[in-house]
BALOPA-683101 format. One record per residue: x, y, z of N, C-alpha, C, O in turn; chain; residue number from 1; residue in one letter. Coordinates in nm, 2 decimals. Example, Ala and Ser with C-alpha at 12.3 -4.5 7.8 and 13.67 -1.06 7.14 Angstrom:
BEGIN
+--------+--------+--------+--------+--------+--------+--------+--------+--------+--------+--------+--------+----+-----+----+
:   n_xx :   n_yy :   n_zz :  ca_xx :  ca_yy :  ca_zz :   c_xx :   c_yy :   c_zz :   o_xx :   o_yy :   o_zz : ch :   i : aa :
+--------+--------+--------+--------+--------+--------+--------+--------+--------+--------+--------+--------+----+-----+----+
:   1.32 :  -0.57 :   0.78 :   1.23 :  -0.45 :   0.78 :   1.32 :  -0.33 :   0.78 :   1.42 :  -0.33 :   0.85 :  A :   1 :  A :
:   1.28 :  -0.22 :   0.71 :   1.37 :  -0.11 :   0.71 :   1.29 :   0.00 :   0.79 :   1.34 :   0.11 :   0.80 :  A :   2 :  S :
+--------+--------+--------+--------+--------+--------+--------+--------+--------+--------+--------+--------+----+-----+----+
***
This chain:
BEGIN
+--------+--------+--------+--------+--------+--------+--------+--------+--------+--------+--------+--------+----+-----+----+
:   n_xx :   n_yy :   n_zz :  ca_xx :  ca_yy :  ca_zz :   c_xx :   c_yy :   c_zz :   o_xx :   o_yy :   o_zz : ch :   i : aa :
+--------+--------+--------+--------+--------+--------+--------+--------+--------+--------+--------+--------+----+-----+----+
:  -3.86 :  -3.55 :  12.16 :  -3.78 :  -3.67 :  12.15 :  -3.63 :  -3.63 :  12.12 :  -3.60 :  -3.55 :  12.04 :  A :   1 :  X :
:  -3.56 :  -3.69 :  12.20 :  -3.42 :  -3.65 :  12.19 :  -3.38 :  -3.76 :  12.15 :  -3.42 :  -3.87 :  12.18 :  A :   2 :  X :
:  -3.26 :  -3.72 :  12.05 :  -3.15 :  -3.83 :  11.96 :  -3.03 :  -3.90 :  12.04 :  -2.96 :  -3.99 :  12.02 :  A :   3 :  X :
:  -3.04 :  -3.80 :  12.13 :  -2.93 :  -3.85 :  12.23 :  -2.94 :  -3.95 :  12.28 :  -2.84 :  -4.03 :  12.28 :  A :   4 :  X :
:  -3.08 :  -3.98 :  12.34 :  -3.14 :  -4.04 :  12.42 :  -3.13 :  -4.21 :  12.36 :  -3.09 :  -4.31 :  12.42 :  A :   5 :  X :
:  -3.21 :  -4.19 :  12.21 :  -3.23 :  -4.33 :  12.15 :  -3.07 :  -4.33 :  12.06 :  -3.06 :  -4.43 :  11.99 :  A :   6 :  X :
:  -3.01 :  -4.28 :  12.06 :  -2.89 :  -4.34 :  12.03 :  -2.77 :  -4.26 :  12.07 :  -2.72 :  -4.16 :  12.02 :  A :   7 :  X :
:  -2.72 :  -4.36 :  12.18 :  -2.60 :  -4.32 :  12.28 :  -2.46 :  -4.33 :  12.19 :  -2.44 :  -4.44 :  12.13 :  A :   8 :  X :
:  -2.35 :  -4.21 :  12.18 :  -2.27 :  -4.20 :  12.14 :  -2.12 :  -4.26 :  12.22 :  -2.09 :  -4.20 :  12.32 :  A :   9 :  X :
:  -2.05 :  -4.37 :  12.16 :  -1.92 :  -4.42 :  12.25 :  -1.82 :  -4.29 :  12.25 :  -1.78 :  -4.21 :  12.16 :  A :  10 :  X :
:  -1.79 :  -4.30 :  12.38 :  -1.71 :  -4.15 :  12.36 :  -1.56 :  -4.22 :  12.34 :  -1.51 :  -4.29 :  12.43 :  A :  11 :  X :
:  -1.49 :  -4.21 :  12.21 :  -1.30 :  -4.25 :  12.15 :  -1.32 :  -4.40 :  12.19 :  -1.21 :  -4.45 :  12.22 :  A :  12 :  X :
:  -1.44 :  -4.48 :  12.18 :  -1.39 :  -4.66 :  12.16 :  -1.34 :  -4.69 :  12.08 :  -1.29 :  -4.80 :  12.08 :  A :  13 :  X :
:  -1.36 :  -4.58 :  11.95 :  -1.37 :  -4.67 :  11.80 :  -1.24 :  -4.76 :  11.79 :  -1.13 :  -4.73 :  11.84 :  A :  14 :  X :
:  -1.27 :  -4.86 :  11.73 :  -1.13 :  -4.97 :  11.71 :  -1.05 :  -4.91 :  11.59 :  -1.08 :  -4.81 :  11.54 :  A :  15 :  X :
:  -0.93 :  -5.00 :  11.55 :  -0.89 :  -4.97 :  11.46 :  -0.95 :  -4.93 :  11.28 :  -0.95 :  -4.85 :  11.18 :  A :  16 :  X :
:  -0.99 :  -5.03 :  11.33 :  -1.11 :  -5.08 :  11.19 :  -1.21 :  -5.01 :  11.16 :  -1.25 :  -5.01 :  11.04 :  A :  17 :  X :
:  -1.25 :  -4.95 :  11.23 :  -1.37 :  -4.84 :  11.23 :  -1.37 :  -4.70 :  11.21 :  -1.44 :  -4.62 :  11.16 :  A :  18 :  X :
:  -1.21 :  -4.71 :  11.27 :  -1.20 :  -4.59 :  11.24 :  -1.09 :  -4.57 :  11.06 :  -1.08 :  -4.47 :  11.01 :  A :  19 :  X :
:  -1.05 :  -4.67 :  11.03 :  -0.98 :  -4.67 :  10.89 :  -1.11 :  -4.72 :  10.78 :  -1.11 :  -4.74 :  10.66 :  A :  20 :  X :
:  -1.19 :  -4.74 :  10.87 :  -1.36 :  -4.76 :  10.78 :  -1.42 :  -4.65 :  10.73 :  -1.46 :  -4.63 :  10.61 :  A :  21 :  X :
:  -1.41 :  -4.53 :  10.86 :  -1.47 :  -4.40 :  10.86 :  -1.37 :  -4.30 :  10.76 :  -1.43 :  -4.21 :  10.68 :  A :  22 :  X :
:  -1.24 :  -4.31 :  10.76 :  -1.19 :  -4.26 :  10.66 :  -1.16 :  -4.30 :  10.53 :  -1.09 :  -4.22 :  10.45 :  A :  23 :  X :
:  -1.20 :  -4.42 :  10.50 :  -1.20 :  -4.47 :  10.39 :  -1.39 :  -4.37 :  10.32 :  -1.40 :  -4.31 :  10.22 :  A :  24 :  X :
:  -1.45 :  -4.39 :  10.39 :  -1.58 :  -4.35 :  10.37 :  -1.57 :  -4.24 :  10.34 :  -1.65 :  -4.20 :  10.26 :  A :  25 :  X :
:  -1.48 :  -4.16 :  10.40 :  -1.46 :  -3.98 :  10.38 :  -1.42 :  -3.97 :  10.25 :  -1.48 :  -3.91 :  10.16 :  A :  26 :  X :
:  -1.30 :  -4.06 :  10.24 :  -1.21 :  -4.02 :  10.13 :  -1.27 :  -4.04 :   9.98 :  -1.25 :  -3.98 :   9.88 :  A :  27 :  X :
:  -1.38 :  -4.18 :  10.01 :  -1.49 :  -4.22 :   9.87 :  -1.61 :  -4.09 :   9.84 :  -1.64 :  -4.04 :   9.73 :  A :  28 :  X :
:  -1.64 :  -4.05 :   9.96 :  -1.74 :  -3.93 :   9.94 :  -1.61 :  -3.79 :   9.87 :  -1.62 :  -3.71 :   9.77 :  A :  29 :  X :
:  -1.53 :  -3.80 :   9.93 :  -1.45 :  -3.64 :   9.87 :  -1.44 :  -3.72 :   9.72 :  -1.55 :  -3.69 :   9.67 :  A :  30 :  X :
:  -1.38 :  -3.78 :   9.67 :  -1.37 :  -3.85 :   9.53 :  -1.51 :  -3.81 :   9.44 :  -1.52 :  -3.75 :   9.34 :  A :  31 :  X :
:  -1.61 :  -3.87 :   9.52 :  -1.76 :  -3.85 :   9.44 :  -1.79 :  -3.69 :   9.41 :  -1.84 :  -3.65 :   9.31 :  A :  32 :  X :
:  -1.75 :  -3.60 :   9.51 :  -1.78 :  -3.48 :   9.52 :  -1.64 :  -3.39 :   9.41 :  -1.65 :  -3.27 :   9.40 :  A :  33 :  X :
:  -1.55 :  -3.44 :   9.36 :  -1.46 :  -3.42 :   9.32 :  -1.47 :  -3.43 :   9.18 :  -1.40 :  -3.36 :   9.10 :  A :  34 :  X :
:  -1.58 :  -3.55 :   9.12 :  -1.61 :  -3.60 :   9.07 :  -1.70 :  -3.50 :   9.01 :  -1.67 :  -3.43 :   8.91 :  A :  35 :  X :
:  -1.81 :  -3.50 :   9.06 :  -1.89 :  -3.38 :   9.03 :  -1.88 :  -3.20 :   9.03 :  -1.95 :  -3.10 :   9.00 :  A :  36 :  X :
:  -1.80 :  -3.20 :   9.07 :  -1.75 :  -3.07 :   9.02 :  -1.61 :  -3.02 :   8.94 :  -1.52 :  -2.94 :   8.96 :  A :  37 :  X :
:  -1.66 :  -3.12 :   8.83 :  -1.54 :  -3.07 :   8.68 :  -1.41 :  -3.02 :   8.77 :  -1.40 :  -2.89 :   8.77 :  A :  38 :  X :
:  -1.34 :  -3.07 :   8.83 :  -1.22 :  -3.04 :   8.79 :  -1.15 :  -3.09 :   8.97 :  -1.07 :  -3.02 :   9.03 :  A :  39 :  X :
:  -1.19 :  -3.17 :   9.00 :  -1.11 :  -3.19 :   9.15 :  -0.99 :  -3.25 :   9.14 :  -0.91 :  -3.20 :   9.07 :  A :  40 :  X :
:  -0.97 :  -3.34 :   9.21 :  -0.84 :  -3.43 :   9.22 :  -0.78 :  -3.49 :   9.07 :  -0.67 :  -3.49 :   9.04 :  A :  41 :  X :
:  -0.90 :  -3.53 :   8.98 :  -0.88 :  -3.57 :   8.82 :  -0.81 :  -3.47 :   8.71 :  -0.73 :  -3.49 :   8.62 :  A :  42 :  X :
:  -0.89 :  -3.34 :   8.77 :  -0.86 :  -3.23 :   8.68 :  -0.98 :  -3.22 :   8.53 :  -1.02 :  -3.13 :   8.46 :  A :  43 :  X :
:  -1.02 :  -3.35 :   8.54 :  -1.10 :  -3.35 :   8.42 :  -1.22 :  -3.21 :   8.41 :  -1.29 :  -3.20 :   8.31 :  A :  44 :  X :
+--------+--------+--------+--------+--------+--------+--------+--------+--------+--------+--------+--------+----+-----+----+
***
């Protein structure tokens, strides 16, 4: 079974929104991982 198959990838449609969705999403994941290793962006 291929992944390709049952889900087709838009090749550069993403709209505005989707794509300031997807980097909003990055930037909450870097925060969490920043978060857990004593001393990222916080310094804590």
């Amino acid at each position: 079974m291929s992944v390709a198959t049952t889900t087709p990838r838009r090749a550069r449609r993403h709209s505005a929104a989707a794509e300031a969705e997807r980097k909003n999403a990055a930037a909450a994941l870097q925060r969490a991982l920043d978060r857990r290793d004593n001393g990222g962006a916080t310094g804590h």
